[in-house]
Wavefront OBJ file of the C-alpha trace (Angstrom):
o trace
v 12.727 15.418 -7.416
v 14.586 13.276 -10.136
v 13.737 9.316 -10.738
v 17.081 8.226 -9.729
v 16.670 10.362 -5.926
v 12.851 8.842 -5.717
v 14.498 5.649 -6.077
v 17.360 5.820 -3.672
v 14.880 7.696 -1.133
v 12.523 4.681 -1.836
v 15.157 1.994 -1.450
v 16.508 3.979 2.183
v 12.855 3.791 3.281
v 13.101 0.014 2.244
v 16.606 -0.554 4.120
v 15.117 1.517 7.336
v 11.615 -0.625 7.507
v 13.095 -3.783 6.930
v 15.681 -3.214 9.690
v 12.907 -2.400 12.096
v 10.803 -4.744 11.063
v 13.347 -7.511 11.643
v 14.487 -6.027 14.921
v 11.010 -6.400 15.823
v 10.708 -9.632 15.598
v 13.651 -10.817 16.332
v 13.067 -9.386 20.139
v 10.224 -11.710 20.116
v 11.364 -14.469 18.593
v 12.146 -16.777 21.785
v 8.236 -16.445 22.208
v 7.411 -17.440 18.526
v 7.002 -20.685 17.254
v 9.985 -21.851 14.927
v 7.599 -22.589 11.956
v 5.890 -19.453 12.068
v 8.626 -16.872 12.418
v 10.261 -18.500 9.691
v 7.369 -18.052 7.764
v 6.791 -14.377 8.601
v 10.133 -13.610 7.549
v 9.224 -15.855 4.204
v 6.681 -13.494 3.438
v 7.672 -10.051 4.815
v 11.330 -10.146 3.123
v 12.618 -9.403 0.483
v 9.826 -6.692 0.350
v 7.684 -4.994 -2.346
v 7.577 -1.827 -3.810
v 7.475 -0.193 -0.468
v 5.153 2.888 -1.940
v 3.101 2.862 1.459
v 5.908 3.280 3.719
v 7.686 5.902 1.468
v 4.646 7.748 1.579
v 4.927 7.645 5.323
v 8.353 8.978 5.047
v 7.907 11.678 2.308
v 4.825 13.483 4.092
v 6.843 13.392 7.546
v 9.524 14.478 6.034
v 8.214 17.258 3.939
v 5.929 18.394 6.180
v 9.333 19.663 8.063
v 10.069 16.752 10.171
v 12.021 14.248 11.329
v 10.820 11.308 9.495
v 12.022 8.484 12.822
v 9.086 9.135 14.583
v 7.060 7.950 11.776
v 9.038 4.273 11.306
v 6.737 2.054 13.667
v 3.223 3.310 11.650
v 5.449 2.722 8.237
v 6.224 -0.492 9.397
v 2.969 -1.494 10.696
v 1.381 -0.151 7.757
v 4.196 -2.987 5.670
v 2.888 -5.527 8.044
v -0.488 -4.771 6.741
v 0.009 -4.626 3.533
v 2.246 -8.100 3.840
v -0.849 -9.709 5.097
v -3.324 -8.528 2.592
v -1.177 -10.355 -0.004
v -0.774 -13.756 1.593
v -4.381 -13.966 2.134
v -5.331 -12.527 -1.466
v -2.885 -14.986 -2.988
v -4.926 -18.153 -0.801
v -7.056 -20.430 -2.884
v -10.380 -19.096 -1.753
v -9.799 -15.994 -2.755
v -7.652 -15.149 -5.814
v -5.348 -18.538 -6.163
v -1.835 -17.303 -7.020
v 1.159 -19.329 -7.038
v 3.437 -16.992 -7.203
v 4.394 -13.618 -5.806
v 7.046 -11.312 -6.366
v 9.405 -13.952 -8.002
v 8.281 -16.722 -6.074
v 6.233 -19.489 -4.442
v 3.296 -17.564 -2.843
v 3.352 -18.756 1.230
v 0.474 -21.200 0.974
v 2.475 -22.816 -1.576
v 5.671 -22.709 0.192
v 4.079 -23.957 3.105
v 0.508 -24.291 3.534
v -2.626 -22.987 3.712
v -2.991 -23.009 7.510
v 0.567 -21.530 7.609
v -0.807 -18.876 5.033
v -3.997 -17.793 6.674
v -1.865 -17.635 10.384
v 1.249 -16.027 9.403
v -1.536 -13.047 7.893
v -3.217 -12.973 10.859
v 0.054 -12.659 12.826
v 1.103 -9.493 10.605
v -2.140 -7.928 11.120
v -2.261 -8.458 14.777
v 1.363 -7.677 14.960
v 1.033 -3.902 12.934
v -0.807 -3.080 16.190
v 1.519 -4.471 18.487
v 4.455 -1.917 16.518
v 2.631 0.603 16.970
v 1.869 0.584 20.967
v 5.463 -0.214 21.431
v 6.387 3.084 19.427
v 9.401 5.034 21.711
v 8.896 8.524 19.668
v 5.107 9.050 19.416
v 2.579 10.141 22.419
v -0.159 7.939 23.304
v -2.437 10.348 21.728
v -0.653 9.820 18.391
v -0.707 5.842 19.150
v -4.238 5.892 19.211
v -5.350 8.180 16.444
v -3.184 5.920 14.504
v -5.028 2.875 15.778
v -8.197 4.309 14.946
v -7.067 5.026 11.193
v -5.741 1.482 10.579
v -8.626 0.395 11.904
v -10.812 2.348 9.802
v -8.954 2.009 6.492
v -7.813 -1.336 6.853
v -10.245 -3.153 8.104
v -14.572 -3.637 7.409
v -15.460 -0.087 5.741
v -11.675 -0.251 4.062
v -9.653 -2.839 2.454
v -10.886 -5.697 3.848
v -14.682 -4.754 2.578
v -13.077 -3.921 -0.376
v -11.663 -7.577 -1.060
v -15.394 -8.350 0.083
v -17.065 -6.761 -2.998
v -14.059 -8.162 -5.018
v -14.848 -11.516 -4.059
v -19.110 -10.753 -4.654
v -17.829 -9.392 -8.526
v -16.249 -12.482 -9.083
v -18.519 -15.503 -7.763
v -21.828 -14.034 -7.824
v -21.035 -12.071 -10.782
v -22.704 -8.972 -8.761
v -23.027 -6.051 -10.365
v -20.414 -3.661 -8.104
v -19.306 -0.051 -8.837
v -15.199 -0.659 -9.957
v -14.467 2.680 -8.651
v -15.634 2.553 -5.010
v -14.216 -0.786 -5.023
v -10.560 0.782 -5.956
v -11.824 3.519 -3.230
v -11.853 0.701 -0.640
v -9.671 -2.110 -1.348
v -6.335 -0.258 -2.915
v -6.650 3.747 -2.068
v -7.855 3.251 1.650
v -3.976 1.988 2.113
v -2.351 4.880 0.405
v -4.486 7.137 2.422
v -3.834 5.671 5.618
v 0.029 5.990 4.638
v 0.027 9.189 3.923
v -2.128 10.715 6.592
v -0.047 8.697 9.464
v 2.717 10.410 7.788
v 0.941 13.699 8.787
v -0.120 12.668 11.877
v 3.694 11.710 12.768
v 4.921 15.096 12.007
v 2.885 16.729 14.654
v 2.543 19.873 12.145
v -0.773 21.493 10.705
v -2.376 19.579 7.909
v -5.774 19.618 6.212
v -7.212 16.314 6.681
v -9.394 16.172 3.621
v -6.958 17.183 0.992
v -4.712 14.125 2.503
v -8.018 12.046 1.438
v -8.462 13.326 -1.678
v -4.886 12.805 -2.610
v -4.987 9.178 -1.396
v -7.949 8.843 -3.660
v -6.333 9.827 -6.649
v -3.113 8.113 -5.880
v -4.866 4.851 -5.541
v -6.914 5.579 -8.374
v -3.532 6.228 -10.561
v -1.530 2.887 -8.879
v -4.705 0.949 -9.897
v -5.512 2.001 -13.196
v -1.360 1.652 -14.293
v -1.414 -2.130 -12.699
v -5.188 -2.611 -14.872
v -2.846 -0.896 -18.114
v 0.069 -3.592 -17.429
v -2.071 -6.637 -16.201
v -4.125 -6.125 -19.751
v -1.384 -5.872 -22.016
v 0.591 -8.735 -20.410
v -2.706 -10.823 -20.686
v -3.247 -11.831 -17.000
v -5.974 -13.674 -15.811
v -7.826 -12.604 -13.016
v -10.529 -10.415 -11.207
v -12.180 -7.482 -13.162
v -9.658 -5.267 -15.017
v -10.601 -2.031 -15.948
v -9.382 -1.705 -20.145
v -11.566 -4.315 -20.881
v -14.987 -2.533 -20.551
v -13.223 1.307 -20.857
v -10.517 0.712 -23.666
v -7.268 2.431 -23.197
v -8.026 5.799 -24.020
v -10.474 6.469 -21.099
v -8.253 5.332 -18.868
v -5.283 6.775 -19.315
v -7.648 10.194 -19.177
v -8.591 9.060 -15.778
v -5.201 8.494 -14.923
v -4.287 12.194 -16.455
v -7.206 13.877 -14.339
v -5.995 11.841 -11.258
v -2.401 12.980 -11.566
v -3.463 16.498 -12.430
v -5.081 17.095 -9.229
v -2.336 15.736 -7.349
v 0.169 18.379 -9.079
v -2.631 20.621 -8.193
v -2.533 19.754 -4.586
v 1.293 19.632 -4.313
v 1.309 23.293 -5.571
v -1.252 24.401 -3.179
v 0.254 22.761 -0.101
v 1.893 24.818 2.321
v 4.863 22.064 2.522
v 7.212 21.460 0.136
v 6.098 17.533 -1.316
v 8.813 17.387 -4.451
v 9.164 13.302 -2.614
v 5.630 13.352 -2.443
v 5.474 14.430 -5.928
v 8.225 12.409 -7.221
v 6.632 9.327 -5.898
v 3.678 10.036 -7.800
v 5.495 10.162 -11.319
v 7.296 6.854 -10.315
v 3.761 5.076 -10.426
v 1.988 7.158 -13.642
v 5.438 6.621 -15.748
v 5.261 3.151 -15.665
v 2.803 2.840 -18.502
v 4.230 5.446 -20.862
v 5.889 3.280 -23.352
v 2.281 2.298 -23.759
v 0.866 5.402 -24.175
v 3.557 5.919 -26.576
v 2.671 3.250 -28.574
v 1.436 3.771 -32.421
v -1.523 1.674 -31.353
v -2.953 0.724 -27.818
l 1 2 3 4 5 6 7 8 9 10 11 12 13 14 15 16 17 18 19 20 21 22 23 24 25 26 27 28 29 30 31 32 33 34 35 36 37 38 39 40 41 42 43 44 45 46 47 48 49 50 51 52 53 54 55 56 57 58 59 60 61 62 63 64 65 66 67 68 69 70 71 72 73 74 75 76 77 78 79 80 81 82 83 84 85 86 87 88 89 90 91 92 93 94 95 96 97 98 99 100 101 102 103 104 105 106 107 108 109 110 111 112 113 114 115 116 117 118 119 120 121 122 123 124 125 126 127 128 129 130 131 132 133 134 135 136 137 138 139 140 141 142 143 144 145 146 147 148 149 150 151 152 153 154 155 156 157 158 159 160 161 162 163 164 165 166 167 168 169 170 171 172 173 174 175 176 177 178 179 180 181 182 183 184 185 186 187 188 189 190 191 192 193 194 195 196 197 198 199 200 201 202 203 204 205 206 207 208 209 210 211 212 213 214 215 216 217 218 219 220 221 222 223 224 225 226 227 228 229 230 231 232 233 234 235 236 237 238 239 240 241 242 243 244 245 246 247 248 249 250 251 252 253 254 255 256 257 258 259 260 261 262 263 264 265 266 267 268 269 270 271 272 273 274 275 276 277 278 279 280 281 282 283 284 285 286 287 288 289 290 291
């Protein structure tokens, strides 16, 4: 699929989550406190990149179904994502003062605003998805379980863990389980609840391994950009591995995907296209004379 379709299919996803998302809450809202539903909406809108929920979407959808079934786990699996931010931007943990454009929430607000309104969209995710109207129960709860396997202890969360260790205790930690944990664990969660929501035939591990790689790619590009802009932070990647190994990691990673898009039994040209979105965004360095 061309750029410019990935884009507007990105930016529908976007439109569609956000709607829900807000409909959600505003349902609720006589039963929230003032302060923090205006801080939810702080840090839930305008919205990232949305890659999780249009991977959600695009496996749905190209697994032969109607992607509306799958809008609660995409927008639980936003909620999620919202959270991890706010928390990872908090003092004790990576101390940002901005995100996407502006003020971070714990410096909009406060901390104790910060560290609630994350809990909220965590606890909430859950919430979205038992009040799903399109899914069975059995399809609530195997979604349940995933979240709760790849976001929480032995996923993201115990990913941010090691990140933290790396960076106070200067522990020695293996950089590529901890992209396994704390960034792919989210892509594969997205894209197998997009499976799960289409109710057709899919091969669980080759989901995995394609969240893997994914991750892997979305990690290594943000390392490439981070570097070259000169941001200060946790461990990044091109400083130990120098450009040239990791754009061959990134190549490897992107090959296999093409090599599991090709063997699927679905057509994933949105699953696909998706994928080039996130490798091309480093090619003008690649490009470069000199890295």
């Amino acid at each position: 699929m061309m750029e410019n379709n990935i884009n507007s299919y990105i930016s529908s996803v976007k439109s569609r989550v956000d709607l829900y998302i807000e409909q959600y809450y505003a349902a609720a809202r006589k039963d929230i406190p003032e302060t923090l539903y205006e801080v939810i909406n702080y840090a839930v809108f305008p919205g990232g990149k949305m890659l999780r929920p249009a991977l959600v979407f695009g496996f749905c959808e190209e697994m032969g179904s109607d992607p509306q079934p799958s809008l609660p786990a995409a927008s639980a699996i936003e909620l999620i994502h919202t959270f991890s931010l706010i928390h990872d931007d908090l003092p004790c943990m990576d101390n940002d003062d901005y995100r996407r454009g502006r003020e971070t929430v714990h410096k909009k607000y406060s901390e104790a605003m910060a560290l609630l309104a994350g809990d909220a969209l965590l606890t909430d995710a859950f919430g979205i998805i038992a009040d799903a109207k399109n899914i069975s129960d059995t399809v609530k709860c195997r979604l349940v379980k995933l979240i709760s396997q790849y976001a929480g202890s032995s996923g993201m969360i115990g990913g941010q863990v090691l990140d933290i260790e790396s960076q106070i205790h200067s522990k020695k930690t293996d950089h590529y389980r901890l992209i396994r944990l704390k960034t792919a664990n989210m892509f594969i969660l997205s894209s197998l609840a997009g499976a799960i929501c289409s109710g057709k035939d899919f091969r669980e591990h080759d989901i995995i391994k394609f969240g893997e790689d994914f991750g892997l790619i979305f990690q290594l590009t943000d390392d490439i950009l981070d570097y070259r802009q000169d941001k200060k932070g946790s461990f990044n990647i091109v400083e130990t591995e120098g450009f040239a190994s990791v754009f061959r990691k990134i190549d490897e990673a992107y090959n296999r995907i093409m090599q599991f898009v090709s063997n699927s039994n679905y057509n994933l040209g949105i699953i696909s296209g998706i994928t080039d979105i996130v490798a091309r965004r480093v090619e003008n360095i690649r490009n470069a004379e000199e890295y």
